[in-house]
Residue, then its C-alpha position, 0 to 999 in steps of 0.5 A: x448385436x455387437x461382437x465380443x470384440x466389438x464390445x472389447x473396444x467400446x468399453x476401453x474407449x469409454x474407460x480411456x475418456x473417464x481416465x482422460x476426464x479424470x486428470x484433467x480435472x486434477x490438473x485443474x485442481x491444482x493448478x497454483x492459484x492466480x491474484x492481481x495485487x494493486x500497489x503505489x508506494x514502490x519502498x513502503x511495499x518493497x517486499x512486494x516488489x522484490x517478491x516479485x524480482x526474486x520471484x517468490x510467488x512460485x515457492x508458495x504456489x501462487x502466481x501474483x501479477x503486480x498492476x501500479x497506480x500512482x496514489x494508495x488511493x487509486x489502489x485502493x479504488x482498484x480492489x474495491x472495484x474487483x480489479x485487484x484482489x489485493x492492494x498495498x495502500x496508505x493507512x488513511x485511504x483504508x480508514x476512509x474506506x472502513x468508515x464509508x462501509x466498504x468490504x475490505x480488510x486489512x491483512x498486514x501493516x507491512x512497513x512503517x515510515x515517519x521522515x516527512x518533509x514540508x516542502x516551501x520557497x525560502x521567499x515565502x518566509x515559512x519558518x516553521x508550522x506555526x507560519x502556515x496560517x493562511x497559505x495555499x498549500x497543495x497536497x494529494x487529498x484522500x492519501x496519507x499525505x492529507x493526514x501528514x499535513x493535519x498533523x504538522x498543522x496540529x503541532x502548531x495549534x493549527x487545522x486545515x480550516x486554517x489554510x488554502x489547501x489545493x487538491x494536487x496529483x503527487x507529481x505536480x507539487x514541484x512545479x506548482x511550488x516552481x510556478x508560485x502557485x502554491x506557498x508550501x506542498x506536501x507529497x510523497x517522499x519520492x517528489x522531494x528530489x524534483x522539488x529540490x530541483x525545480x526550485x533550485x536555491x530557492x528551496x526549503x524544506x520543514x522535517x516532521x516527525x510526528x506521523x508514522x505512516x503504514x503501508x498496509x495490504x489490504x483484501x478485496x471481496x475476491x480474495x479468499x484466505x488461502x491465497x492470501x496467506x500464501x502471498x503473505x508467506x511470500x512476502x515473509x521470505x522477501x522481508x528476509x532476503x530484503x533484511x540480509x541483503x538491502x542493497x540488492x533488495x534496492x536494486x530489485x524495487x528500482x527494476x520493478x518500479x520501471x524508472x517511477x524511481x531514482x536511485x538517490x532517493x532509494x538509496x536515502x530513504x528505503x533505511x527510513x522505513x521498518x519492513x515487517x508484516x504485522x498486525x498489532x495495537x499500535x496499528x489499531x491504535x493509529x486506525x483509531x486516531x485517524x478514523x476520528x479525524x477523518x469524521x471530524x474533518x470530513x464528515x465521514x458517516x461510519x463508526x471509529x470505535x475500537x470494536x469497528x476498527x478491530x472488525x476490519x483486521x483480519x488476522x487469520x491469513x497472517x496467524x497462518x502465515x506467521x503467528x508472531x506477527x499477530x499480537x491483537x486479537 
């Protein structure tokens, strides 16, 4: 039988435990929750990167772990494959995705963009779009830059039935166009430079219009709502900071692109593009579009009607986040 004092000191040993169990099941609770975002384009998802540079994750207790892939595709892949909960991607990869019937949503078109060149030789006496029947012409397929090119072909009454079009990485446009393998190229705007450099003056160039590219985040199964919204809270004080302070914001998407960029080319384009997350009808117009060229083109099986595309926007996170900014329901 146990002593008073005995029983004194089992009971403050058991009550000293629940205490201890009790606070360490708080701090777990509260802990900021972690996401793994997926991106490629370093200037259409700048509010990304300069969230990241300034730190902005912590103001809305999240902690964000940026993972780089060179194409919105290989993003896209990340997410989808539950490596990323979410992805800064292109709006072509995000349609081919919804209409092969993948789980994922769209949360935010982040930025827009419409300056695209065609890249060319002036030896190949491509003049205009209407120039481009029966020329190789390379390209990173399942990336905006495909669509991009349909829609320059299409200014010209052209389709890709009409050319050669070579399956290229974004950064092997300059020295195929260099080598003679190919008779035009189109890629990302960051390429433009090193294929002005590697051709020298032999080096021309179409501008094009006629697309608005978007950069779009998009969520995975993984990603809860909560978190979503507190990253997209995040991303709304960068597009602040990046609007009252685009040099520095500049500087901020070079340090975090890790030498993938070069100053000349953020200083030209990065005021090409129009940063502010939203979710309107003009993005599900545009879903709209290129979903039925996608079916068309590639004979992709799932619906492009207005009702299935509407299906993939989920609205709630940004609503919470800034309710302005969704003007679809």
């Amino acid at each position: 039988m146990l002593r008073p004092r005995a029983v004194a000191a089992v009971l403050l040993a058991v009550l000293l435990t629940a205490v201890a169990t009790s606070c360490s099941g708080t701090s777990a609770v509260t802990e900021d929750p972690s996401v793994t975002i997926a991106g490629s384009d370093y200037l259409g998802g700048a509010p990304v990167y300069v969230a990241e540079d300034r730190r902005l994750w912590s103001a809305e207790h999240v902690q964000a772990q940026l993972q780089a892939f060179p194409t919105g595709r290989d993003a896209l892949n990340a997410v989808l494959g539950g490596q990323s909960q979410l992805g800064v991607v292109g709006d072509l990869p995000a349609v081919t995705a919804a209409l092969t019937g993948r789980d994922l949503r769209i949360v935010a078109d982040l930025s827009r963009f419409a300056d695209w060149r065609l890249l060319t030789r002036t030896d190949r006496g491509i003049t205009g779009f209407d120039r481009l029947k029966g020329r190789r012409i390379g390209l990173p397929q399942g990336t905006n830059v495909e669509y991009a090119l349909a829609r320059m072909l299409a200014s010209a009454g052209l389709t890709a039935a009409d050319v050669q079009v070579v399956n290229l990485a974004p950064n092997q446009i300059p020295a195929a166009l260099a080598r003679g393998d190919i008779d035009a190229g189109a890629t990302f705007p960051s390429f433009y430079d090193a294929t002005r450099t590697a051709l020298g003056d032999r080096y021309a160039e179409l501008p094009f219009t006629g697309y608005t590219a978007r950069t779009l985040l998009v969520a995975g199964p993984a990603a809860t709502d909560p978190t979503t919204t507190a990253v997209l809270r995040a991303l709304l004080r960068a597009r602040t900071e990046l609007t009252a302070d685009p040099a520095a914001a500049r500087r901020a998407v070079l340090a975090q692109s890790k030498g993938s960029l070069q100053a000349g080319y953020v200083e030209a384009f990065q005021p090409a593009y129009e940063y502010r997350p939203t979710l309107s009808a003009e993005l599900l117009q545009q879903l709209q579009d290129e979903a039925g060229w996608a079916k068309a083109a590639q004979g992709l099986p799932g619906p492009a009607d207005r009702a299935a595309l509407l299906g993939r926007l989920h609205t709630g996170p940004l609503a919470e986040a800034d309710p302005a900014a969704v003007t679809i329901r």
